[in-house]
C-alpha positions as CSV (number, residue, x, y, z in Angstrom):
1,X,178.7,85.4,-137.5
2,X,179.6,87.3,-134.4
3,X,182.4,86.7,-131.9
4,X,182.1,88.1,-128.6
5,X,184.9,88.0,-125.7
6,X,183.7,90.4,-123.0
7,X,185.5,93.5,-123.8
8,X,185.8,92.9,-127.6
9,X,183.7,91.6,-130.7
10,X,184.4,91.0,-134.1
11,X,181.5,90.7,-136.8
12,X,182.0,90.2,-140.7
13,X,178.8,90.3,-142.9
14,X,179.7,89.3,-146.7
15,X,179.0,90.4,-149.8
16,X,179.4,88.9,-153.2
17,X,180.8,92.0,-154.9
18,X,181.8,90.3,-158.4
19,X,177.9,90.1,-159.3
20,X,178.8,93.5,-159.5
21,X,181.8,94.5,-160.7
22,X,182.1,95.9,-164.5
23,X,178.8,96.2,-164.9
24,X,177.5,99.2,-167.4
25,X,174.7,101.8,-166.4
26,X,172.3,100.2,-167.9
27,X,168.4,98.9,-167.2
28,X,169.2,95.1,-167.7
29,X,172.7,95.9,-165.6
30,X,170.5,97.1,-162.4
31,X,168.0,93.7,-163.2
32,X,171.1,92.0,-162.6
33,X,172.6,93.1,-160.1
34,X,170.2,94.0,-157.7
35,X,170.0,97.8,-158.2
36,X,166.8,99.6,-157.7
37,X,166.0,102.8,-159.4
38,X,168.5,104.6,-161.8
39,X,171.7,106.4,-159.6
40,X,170.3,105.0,-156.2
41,X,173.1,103.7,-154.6
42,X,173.2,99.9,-153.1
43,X,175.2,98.9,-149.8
44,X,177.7,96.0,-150.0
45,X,179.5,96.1,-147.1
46,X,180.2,97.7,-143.7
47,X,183.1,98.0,-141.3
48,X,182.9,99.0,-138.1
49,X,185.8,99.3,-135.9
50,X,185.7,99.8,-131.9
51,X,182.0,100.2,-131.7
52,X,182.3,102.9,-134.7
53,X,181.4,102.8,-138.5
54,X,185.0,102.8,-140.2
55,X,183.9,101.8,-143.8
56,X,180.9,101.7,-146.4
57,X,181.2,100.0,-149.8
58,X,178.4,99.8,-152.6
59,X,177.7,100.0,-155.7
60,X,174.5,101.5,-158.8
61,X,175.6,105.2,-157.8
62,X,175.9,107.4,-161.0
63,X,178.8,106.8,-162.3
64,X,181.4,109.5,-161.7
65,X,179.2,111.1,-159.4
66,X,179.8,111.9,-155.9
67,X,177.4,109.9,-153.3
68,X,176.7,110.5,-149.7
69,X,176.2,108.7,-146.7
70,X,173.6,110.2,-144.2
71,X,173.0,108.5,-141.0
72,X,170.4,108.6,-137.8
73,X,170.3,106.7,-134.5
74,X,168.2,106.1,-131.8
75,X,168.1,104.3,-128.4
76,X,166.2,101.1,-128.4
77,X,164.5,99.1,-125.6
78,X,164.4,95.0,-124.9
79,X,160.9,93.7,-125.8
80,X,158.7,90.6,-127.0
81,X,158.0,90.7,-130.2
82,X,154.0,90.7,-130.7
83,X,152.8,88.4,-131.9
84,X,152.8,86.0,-130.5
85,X,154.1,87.6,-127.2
86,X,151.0,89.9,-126.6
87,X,150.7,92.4,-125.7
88,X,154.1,94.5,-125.6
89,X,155.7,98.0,-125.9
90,X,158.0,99.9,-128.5
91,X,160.9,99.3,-129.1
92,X,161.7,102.9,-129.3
93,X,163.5,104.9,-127.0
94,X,164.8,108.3,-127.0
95,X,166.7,110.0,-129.9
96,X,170.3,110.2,-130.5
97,X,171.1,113.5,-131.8
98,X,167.4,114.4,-131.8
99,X,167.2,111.2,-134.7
100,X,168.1,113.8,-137.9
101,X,169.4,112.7,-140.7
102,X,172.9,113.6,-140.8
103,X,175.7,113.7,-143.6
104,X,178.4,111.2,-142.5
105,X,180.9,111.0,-145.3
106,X,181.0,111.9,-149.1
107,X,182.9,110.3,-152.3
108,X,182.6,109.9,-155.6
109,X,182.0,106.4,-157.8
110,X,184.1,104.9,-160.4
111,X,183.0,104.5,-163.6
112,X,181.2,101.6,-162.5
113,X,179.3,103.0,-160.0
114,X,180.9,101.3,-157.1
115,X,182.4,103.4,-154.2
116,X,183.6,102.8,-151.0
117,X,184.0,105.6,-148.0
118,X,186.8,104.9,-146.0
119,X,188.2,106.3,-142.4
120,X,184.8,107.3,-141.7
121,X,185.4,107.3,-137.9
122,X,188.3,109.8,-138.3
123,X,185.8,112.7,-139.2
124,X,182.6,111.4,-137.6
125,X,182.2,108.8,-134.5
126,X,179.1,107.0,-135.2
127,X,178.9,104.0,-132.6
128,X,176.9,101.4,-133.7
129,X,176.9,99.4,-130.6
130,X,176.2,100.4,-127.1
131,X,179.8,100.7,-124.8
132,X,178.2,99.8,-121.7
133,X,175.0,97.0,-121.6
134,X,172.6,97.9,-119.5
135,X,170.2,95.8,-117.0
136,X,167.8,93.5,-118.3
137,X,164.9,95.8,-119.9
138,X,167.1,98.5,-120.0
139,X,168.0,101.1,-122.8
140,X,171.4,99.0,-123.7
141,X,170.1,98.6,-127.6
142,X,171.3,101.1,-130.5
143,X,169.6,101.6,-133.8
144,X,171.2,103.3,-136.7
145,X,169.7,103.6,-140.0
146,X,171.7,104.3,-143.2
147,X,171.2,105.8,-146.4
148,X,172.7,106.7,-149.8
149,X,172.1,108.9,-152.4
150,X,174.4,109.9,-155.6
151,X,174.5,113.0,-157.8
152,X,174.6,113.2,-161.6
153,X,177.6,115.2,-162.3
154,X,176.0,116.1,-165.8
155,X,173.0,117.6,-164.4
156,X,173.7,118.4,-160.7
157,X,170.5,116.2,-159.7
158,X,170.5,113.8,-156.7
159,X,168.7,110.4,-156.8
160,X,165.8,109.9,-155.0
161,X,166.0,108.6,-151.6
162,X,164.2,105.8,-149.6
163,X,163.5,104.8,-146.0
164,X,165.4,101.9,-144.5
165,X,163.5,98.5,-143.8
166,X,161.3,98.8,-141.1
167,X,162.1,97.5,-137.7
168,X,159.0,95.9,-136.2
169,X,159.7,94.6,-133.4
170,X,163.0,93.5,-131.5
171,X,163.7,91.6,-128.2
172,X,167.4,90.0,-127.1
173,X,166.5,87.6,-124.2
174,X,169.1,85.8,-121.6
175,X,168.1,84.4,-117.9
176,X,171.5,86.0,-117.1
177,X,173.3,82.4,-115.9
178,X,176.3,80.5,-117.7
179,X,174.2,77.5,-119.0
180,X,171.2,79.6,-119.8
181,X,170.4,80.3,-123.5
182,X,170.1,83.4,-125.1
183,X,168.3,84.0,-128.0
184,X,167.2,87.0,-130.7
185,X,163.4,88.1,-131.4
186,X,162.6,90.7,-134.5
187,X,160.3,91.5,-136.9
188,X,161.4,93.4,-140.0
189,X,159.0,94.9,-143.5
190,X,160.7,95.9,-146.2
191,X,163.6,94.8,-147.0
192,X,165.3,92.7,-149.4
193,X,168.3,91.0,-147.5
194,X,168.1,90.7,-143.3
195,X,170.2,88.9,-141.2
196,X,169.9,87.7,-137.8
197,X,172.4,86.4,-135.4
198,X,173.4,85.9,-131.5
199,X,176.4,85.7,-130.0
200,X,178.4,84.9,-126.4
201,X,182.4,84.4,-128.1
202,X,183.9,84.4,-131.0
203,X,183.4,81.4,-133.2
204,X,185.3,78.7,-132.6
205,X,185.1,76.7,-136.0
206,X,182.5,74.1,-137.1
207,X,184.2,71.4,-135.4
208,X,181.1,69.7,-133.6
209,X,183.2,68.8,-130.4
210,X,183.5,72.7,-130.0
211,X,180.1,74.4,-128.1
212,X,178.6,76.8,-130.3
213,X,179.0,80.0,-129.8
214,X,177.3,82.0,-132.4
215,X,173.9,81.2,-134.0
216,X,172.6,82.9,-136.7
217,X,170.1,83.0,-139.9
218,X,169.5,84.6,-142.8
219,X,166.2,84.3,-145.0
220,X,167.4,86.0,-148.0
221,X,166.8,83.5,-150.6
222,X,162.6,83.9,-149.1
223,X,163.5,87.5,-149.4
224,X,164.5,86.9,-153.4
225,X,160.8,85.5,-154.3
226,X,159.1,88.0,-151.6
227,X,160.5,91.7,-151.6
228,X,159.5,93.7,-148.8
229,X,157.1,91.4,-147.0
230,X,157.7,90.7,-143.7
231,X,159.7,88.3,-142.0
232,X,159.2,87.3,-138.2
233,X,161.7,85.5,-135.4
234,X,160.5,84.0,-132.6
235,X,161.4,81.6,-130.2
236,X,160.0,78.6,-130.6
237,X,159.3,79.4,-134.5
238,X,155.5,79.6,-134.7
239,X,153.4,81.9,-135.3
240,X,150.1,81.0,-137.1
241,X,147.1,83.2,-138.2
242,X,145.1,82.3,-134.7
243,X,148.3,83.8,-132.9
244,X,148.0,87.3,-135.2
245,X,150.4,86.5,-137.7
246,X,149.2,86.7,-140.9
247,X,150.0,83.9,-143.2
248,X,152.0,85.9,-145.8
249,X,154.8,86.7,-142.9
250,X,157.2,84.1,-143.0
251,X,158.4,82.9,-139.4
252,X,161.6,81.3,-138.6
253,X,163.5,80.3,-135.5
254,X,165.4,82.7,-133.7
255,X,169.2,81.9,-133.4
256,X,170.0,80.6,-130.1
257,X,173.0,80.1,-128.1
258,X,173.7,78.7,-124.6
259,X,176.2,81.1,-123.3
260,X,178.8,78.7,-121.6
261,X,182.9,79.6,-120.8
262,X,184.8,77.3,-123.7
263,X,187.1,74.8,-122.6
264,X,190.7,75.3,-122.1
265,X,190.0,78.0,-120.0
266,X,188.8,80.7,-122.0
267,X,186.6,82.1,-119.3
268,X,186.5,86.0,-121.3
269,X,184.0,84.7,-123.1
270,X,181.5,84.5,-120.8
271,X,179.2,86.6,-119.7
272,X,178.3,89.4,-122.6
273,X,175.7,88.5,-125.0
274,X,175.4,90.5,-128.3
275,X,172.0,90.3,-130.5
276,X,172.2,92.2,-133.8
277,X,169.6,92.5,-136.7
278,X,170.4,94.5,-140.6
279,X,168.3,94.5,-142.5
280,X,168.3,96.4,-146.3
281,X,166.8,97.6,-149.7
282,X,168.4,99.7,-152.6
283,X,169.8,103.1,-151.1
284,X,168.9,102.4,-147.3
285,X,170.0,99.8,-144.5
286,X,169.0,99.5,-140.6
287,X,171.6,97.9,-138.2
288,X,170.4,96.6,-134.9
289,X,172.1,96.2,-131.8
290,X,172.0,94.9,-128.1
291,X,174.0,93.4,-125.6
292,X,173.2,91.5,-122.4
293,X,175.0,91.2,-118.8
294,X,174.6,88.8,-116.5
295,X,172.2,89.8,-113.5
296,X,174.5,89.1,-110.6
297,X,177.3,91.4,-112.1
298,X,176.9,95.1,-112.4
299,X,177.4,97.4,-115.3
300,X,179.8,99.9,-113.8
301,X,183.2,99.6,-115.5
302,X,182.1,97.5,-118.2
303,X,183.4,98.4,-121.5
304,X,182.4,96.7,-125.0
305,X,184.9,97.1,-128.0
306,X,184.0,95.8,-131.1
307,X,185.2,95.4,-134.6
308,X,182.9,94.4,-137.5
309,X,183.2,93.7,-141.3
310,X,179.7,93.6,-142.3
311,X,179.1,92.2,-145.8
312,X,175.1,91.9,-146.9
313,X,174.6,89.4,-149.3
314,X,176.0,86.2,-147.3
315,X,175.5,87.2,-143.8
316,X,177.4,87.4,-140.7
317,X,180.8,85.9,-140.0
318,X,182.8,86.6,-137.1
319,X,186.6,86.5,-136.1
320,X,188.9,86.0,-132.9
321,X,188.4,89.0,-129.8
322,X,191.8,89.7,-128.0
């Protein structure tokens, strides 16, 4: 879940490390916990700390062997998700870094295979989430894809290494009024965990007498039965074959939230919106993000910091902003 308080967020995804933990190299260890091909290294969890990626943790590297993170990014645009919303435009927007892969951080696995990179930021700023939202259609939205590889230290050879889920489609939508509700669009191949979520403040506890704040969803037990097919949000969750959607995509509701002030005066809350979609598969992960002013309050001097512990198997959770 995701909290957002004007200038700072805080988003946890989690991951259920002990499936994990002691495991041996071995065929039947990777069927059970989730690894794909021999030495291709799986993502756990993710940090990110003001806007940047702090922290990576995973596991099915060769054990022993040194593993690298490479990363690329690239600007996204707001817009409807098709189909149903016909017809529309890419999501796509200009490169970051002209979108090469890049080598972010390097480390070596236990002799488990599990690894974690840490203090990433203090050698390379990778900022996973836009500092300053932009107008409504605007090029406010960030994508950065992820991936892994690790080397045998007996032979010298890498494993093989695999594109990230495929972002489809992406659209974070807000009438740009306390009282309105916002809610998150996307359509993702490819993957075998993804998580969806929206946000206006932190999360304020499930206490019903509390307005929600964050919304979120996460179809990974479909995902379990169904690797790699596609999975589609929309708003009103519907999309049938006479719409375009095939009927092998499985469609769900998109998280909503009405962005509202809290009670007991909390105003900061109000008025940022955050949408954010991850999606991933064995040695590669996408993150997803966007966030959305108001209309009748401009973007100059408007600063979002956010901090993020990302773990992939449960699926957002977020803490208090300051």
């Amino acid at each position: 879940m995701y909290r957002l308080n004007g200038l700072r967020l805080v988003l946890a995804l989690l991951t259920a490390a002990a499936t994990i933990t002691g495991l041996p190299l071995a065929s039947s260890a990777y069927a059970t916990c989730g690894c794909g091909s021999p030495g291709v290294p799986v993502f756990q969890s993710v940090k990110m700390r003001g806007n940047d990626l702090r922290e990576v943790s995973g596991s099915c590297a060769t054990p022993g062997g040194v593993v690298e993170l490479s990363a690329y990014q690239q600007h996204l645009k707001r817009q409807k998700v098709c189909p149903p919303d016909c017809p529309t435009k890419s999501n796509w927007s200009y490169c970051i870094n002209q979108c090469a892969w890049t080598p972010v951080a390097t480390t070596r696995a236990d002799s488990a295979g599990r690894f974690t990179f840490r203090n990433i930021d203090a050698s390379y700023a990778l900022q996973l989430i836009a500092t300053l939202p932009s107008q409504p259609g605007g090029l406010d939205g960030v994508y950065t894809g992820l991936r892994l590889r690790s080397q045998d230290r007996r032979t010298g050879a890498w494993s093989a290494t695999f594109d990230e889920p495929n972002l489809e489609g992406f659209h974070l939508s807000w009438p740009g009024y306390e009282g309105g509700f916002a809610y998150v669009e996307t359509r993702v191949s490819g993957s075998s965990q993804m998580h969806v979520s929206v946000a206006d403040g932190p999360d304020d506890g499930d206490n019903p007498t509390i307005a929600l704040d964050v919304d979120e969803d996460t179809p990974n037990f479909w995902l379990g039965s169904h690797l790699g097919k596609t999975v589609e949000y929309t708003r009103w969750g519907v999309c049938d074959v006479s719409q375009g959607c095939p009927s092998d995509w499985h469609i769900l509701q998109s998280p909503s939230v009405n962005v509202a002030s809290p009670p007991l005066g909390r105003g900061g809350e109000f008025p940022w919106v955050l949408g954010m979609v991850s999606a991933s598969r064995p040695g590669a992960m996408f993150l997803a993000t966007s966030i959305l002013g108001p209309r009748d309050i401009p973007d100059v001097s408007v600063q979002v910091n956010v901090d993020v512990d990302i773990d992939l198997n449960l699926g957002f959770s977020f803490f208090s902003l300051f």
